[in-house]
PDB file as gemmi writes it, atoms N, CA and C in Angstrom:
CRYST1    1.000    1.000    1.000  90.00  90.00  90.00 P 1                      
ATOM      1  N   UNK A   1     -35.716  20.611  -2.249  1.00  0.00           N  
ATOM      2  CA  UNK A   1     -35.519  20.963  -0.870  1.00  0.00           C  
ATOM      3  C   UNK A   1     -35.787  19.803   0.086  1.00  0.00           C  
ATOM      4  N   UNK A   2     -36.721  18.687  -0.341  1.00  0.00           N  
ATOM      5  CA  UNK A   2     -36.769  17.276   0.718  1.00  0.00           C  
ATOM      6  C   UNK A   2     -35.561  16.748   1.104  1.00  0.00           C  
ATOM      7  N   UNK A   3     -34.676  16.915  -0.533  1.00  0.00           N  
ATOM      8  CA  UNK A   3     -33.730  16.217   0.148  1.00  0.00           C  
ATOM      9  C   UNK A   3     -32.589  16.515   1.277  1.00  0.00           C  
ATOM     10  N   UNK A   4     -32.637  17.940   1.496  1.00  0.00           N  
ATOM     11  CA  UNK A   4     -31.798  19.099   2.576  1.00  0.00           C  
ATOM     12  C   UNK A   4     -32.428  18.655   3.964  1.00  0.00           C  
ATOM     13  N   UNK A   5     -33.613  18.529   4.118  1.00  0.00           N  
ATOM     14  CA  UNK A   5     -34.268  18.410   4.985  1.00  0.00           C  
ATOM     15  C   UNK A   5     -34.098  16.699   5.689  1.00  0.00           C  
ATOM     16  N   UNK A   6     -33.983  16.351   4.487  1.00  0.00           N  
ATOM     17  CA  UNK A   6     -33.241  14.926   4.953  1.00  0.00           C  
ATOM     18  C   UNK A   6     -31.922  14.467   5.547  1.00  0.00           C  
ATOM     19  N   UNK A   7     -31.453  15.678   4.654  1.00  0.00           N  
ATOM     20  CA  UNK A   7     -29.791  15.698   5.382  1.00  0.00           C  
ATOM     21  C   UNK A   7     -29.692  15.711   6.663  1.00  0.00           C  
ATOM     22  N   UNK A   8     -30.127  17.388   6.961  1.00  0.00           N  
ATOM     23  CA  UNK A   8     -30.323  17.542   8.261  1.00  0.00           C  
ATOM     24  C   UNK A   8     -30.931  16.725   9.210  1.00  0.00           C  
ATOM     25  N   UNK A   9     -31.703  16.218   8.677  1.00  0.00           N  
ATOM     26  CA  UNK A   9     -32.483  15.067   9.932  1.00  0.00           C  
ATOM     27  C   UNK A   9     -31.375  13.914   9.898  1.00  0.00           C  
ATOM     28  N   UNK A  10     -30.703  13.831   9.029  1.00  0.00           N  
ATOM     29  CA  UNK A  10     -30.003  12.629   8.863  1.00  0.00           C  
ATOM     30  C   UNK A  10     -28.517  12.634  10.138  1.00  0.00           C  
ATOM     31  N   UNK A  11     -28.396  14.054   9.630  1.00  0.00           N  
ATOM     32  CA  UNK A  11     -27.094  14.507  10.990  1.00  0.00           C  
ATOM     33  C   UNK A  11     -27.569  14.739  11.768  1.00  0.00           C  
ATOM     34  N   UNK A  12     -28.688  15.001  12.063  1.00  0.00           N  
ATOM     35  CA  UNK A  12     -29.098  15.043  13.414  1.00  0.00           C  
ATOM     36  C   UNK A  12     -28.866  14.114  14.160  1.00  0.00           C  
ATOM     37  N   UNK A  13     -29.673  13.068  13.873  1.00  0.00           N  
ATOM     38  CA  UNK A  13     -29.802  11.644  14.147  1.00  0.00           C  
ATOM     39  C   UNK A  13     -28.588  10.988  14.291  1.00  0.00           C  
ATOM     40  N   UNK A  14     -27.323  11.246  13.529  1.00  0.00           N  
ATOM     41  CA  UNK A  14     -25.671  10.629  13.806  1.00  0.00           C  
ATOM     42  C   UNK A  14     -25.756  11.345  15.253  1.00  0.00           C  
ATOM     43  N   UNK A  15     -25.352  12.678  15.218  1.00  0.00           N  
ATOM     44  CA  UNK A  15     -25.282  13.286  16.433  1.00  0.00           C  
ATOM     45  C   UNK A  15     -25.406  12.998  17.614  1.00  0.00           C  
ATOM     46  N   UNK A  16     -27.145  12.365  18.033  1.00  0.00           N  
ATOM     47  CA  UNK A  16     -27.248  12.376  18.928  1.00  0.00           C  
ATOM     48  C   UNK A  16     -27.394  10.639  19.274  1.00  0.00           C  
ATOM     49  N   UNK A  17     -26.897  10.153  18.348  1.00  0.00           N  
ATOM     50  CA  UNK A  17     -26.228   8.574  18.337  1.00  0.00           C  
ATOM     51  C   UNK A  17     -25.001   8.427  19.031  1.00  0.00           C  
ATOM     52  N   UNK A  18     -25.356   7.331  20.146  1.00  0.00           N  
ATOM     53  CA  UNK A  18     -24.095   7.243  20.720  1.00  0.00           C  
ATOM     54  C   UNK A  18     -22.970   6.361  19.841  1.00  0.00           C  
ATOM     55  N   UNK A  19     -23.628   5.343  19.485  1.00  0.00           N  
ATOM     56  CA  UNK A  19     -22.866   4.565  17.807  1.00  0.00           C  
ATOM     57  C   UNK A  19     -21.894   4.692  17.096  1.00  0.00           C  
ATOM     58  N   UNK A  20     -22.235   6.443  16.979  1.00  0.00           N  
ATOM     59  CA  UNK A  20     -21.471   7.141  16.106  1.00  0.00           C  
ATOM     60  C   UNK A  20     -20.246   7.367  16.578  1.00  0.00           C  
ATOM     61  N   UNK A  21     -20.218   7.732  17.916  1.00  0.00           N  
ATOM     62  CA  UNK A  21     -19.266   7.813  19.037  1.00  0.00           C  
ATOM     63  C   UNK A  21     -17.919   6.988  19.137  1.00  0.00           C  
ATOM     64  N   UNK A  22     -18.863   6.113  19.068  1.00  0.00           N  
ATOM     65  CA  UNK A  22     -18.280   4.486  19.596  1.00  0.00           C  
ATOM     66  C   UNK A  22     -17.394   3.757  18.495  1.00  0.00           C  
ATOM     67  N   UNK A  23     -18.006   4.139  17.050  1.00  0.00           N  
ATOM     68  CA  UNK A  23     -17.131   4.269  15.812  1.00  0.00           C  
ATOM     69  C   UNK A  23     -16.130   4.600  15.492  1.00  0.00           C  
ATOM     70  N   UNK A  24     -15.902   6.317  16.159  1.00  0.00           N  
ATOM     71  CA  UNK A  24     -15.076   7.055  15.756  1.00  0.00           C  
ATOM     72  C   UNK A  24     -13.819   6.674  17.095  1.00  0.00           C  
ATOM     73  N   UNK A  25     -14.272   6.177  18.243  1.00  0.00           N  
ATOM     74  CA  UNK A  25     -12.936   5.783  19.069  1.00  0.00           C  
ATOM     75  C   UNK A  25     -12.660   4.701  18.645  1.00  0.00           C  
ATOM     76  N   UNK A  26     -13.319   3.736  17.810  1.00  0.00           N  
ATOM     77  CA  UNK A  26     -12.509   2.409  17.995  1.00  0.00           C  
ATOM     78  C   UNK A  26     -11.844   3.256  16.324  1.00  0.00           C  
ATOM     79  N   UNK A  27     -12.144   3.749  15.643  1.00  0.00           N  
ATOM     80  CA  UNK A  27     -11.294   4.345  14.345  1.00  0.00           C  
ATOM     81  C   UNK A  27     -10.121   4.533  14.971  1.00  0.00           C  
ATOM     82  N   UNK A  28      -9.952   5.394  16.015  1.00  0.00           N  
ATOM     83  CA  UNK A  28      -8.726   6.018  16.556  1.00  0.00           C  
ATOM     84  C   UNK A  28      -7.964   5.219  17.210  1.00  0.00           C  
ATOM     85  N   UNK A  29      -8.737   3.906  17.647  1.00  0.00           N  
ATOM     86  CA  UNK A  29      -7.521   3.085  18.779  1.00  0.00           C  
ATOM     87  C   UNK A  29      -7.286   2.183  17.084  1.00  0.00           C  
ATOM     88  N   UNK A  30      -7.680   2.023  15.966  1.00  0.00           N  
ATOM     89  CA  UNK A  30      -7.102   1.345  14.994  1.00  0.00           C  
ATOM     90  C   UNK A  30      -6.367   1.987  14.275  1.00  0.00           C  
ATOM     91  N   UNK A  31      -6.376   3.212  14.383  1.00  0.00           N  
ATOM     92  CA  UNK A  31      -5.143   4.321  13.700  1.00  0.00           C  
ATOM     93  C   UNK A  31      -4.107   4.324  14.440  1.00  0.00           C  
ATOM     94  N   UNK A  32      -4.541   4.158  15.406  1.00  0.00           N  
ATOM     95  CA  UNK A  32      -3.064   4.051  16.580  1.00  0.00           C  
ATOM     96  C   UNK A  32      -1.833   2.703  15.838  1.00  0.00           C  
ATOM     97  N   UNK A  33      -3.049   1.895  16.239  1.00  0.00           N  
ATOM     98  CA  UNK A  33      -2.196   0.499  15.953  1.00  0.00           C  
ATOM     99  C   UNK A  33      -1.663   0.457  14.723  1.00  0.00           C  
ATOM    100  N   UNK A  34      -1.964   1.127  13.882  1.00  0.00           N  
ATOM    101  CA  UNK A  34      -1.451   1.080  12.206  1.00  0.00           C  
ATOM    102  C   UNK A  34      -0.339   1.792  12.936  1.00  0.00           C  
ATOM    103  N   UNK A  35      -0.486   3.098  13.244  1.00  0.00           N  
ATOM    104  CA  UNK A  35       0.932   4.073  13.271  1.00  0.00           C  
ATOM    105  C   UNK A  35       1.962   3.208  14.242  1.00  0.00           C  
ATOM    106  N   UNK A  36       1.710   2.337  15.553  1.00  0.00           N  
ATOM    107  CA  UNK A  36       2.755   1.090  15.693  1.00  0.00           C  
ATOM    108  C   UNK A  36       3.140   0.341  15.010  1.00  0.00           C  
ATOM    109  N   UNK A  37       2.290  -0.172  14.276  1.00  0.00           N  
ATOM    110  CA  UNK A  37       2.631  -1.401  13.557  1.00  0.00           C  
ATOM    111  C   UNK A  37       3.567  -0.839  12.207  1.00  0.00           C  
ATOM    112  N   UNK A  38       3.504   0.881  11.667  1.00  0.00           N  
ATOM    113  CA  UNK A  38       4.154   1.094  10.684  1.00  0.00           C  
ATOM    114  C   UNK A  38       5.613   1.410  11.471  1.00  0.00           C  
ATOM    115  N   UNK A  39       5.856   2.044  12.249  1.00  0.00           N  
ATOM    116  CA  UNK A  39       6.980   2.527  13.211  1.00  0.00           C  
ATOM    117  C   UNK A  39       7.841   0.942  13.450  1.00  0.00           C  
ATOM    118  N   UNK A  40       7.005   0.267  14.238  1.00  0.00           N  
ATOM    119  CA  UNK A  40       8.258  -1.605  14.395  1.00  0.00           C  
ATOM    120  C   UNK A  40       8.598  -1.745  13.280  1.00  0.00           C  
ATOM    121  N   UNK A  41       7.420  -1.652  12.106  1.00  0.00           N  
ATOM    122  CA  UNK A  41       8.201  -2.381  10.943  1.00  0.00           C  
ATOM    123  C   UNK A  41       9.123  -1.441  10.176  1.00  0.00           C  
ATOM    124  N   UNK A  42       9.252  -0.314  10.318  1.00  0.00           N  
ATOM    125  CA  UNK A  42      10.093   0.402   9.663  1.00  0.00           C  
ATOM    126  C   UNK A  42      11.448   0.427  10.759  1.00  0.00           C  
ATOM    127  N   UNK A  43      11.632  -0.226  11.539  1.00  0.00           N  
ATOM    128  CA  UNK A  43      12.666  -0.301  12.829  1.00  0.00           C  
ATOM    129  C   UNK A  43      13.284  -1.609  12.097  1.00  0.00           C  
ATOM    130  N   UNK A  44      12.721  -2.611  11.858  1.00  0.00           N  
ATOM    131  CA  UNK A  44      12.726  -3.690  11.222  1.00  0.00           C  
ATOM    132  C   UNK A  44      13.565  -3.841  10.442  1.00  0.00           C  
ATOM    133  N   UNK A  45      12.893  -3.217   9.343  1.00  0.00           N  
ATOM    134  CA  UNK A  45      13.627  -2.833   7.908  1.00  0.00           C  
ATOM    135  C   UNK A  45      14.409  -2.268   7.929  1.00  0.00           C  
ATOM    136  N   UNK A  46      15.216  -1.551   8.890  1.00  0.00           N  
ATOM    137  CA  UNK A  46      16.415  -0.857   9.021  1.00  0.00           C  
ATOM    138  C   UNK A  46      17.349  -1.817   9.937  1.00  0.00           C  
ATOM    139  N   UNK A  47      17.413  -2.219  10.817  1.00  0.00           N  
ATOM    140  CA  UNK A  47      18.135  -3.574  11.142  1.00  0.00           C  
ATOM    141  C   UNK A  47      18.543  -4.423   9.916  1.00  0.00           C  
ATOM    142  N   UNK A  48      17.065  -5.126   9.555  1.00  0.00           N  
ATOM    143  CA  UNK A  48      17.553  -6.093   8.279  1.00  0.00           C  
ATOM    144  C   UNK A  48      18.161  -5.306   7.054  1.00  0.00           C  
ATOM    145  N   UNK A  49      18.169  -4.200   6.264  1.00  0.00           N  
ATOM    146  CA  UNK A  49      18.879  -3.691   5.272  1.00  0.00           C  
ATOM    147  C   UNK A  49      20.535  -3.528   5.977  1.00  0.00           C  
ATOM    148  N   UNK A  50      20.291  -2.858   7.233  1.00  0.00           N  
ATOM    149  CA  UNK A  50      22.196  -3.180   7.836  1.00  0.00           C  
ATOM    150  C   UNK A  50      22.356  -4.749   7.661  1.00  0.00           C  
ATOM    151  N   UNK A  51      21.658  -5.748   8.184  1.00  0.00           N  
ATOM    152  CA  UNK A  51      22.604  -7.092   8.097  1.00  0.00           C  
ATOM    153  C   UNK A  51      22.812  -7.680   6.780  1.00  0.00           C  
ATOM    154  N   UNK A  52      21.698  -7.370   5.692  1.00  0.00           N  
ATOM    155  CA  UNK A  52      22.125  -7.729   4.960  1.00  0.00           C  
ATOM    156  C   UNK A  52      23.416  -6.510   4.024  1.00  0.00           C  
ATOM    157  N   UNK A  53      23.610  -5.570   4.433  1.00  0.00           N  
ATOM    158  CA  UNK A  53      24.632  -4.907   4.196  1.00  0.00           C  
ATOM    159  C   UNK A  53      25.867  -5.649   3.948  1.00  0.00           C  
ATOM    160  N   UNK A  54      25.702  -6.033   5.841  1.00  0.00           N  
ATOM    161  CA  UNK A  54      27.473  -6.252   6.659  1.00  0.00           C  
ATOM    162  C   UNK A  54      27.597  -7.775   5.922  1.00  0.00           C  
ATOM    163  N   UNK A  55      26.631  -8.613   5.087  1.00  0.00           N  
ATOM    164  CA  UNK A  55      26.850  -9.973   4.338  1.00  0.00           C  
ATOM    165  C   UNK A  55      27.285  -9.384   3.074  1.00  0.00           C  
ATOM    166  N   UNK A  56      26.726  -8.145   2.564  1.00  0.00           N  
ATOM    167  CA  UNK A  56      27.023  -8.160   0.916  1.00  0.00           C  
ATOM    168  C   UNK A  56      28.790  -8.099   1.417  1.00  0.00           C  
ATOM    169  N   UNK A  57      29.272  -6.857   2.537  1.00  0.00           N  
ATOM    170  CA  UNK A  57      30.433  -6.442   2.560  1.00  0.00           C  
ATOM    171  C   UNK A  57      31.206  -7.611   2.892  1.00  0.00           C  
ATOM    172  N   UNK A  58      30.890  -8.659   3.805  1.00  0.00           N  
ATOM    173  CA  UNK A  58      31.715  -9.995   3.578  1.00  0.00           C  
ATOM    174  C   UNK A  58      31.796 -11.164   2.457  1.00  0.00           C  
ATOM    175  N   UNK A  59      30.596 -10.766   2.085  1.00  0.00           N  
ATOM    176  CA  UNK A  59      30.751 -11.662   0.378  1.00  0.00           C  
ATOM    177  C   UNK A  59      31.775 -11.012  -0.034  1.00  0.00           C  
ATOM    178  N   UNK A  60      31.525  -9.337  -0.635  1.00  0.00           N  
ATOM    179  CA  UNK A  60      32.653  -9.113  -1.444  1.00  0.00           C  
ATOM    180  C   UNK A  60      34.587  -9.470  -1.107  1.00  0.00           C  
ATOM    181  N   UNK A  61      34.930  -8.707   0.057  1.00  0.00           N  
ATOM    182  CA  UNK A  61      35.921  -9.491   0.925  1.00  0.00           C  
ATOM    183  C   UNK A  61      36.703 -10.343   0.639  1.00  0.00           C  
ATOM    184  N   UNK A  62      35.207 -11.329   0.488  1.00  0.00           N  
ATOM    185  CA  UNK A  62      35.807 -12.898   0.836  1.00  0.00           C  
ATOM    186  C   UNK A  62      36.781 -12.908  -0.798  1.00  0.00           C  
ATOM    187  N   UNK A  63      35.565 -12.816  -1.570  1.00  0.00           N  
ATOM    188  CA  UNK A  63      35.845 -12.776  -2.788  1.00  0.00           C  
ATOM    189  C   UNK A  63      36.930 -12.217  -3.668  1.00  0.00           C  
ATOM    190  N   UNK A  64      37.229 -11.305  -2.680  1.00  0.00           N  
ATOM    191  CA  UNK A  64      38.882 -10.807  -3.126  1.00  0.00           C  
ATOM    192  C   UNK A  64      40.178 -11.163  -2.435  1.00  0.00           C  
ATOM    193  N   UNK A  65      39.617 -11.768  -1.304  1.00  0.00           N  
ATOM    194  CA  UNK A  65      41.046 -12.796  -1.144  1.00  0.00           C  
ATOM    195  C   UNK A  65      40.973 -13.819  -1.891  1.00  0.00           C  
ATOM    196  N   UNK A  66      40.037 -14.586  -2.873  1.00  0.00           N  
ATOM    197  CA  UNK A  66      40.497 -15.350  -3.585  1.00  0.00           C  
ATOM    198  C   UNK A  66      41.136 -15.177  -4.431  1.00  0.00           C  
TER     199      UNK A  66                                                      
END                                                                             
């Protein structure tokens, strides 16, 4: 049972930590930036898979007017 009693004192103590606070917003302004940073680059990767598309479709092309 010490160790329950520890718990509880243990969350207590997060609780009434401002720290803890201060943790959990900068977590959220760095979750943010992941979910931008995954969104551009998946904008990205869809641009570049079209250009390199519209090159495979002029390689081939080319290659059959020879």
């Amino acid at each position: 049972m010490p160790e329950m009693r520890a718990f509880v004192r243990a969350i207590r103590e997060v609780m009434h930590d401002r720290r803890a606070a201060t943790a959990v917003e900068y977590g959220f302004i760095l979750a943010l930036i992941v979910i931008a940073m995954m969104v551009s680059l998946m904008s990205v990767a869809n641009q570049t898979t079209s250009m390199w598309g519209n090159v495979t479709n002029k390689v081939q092309a080319a290659s059959t007017q020879s």
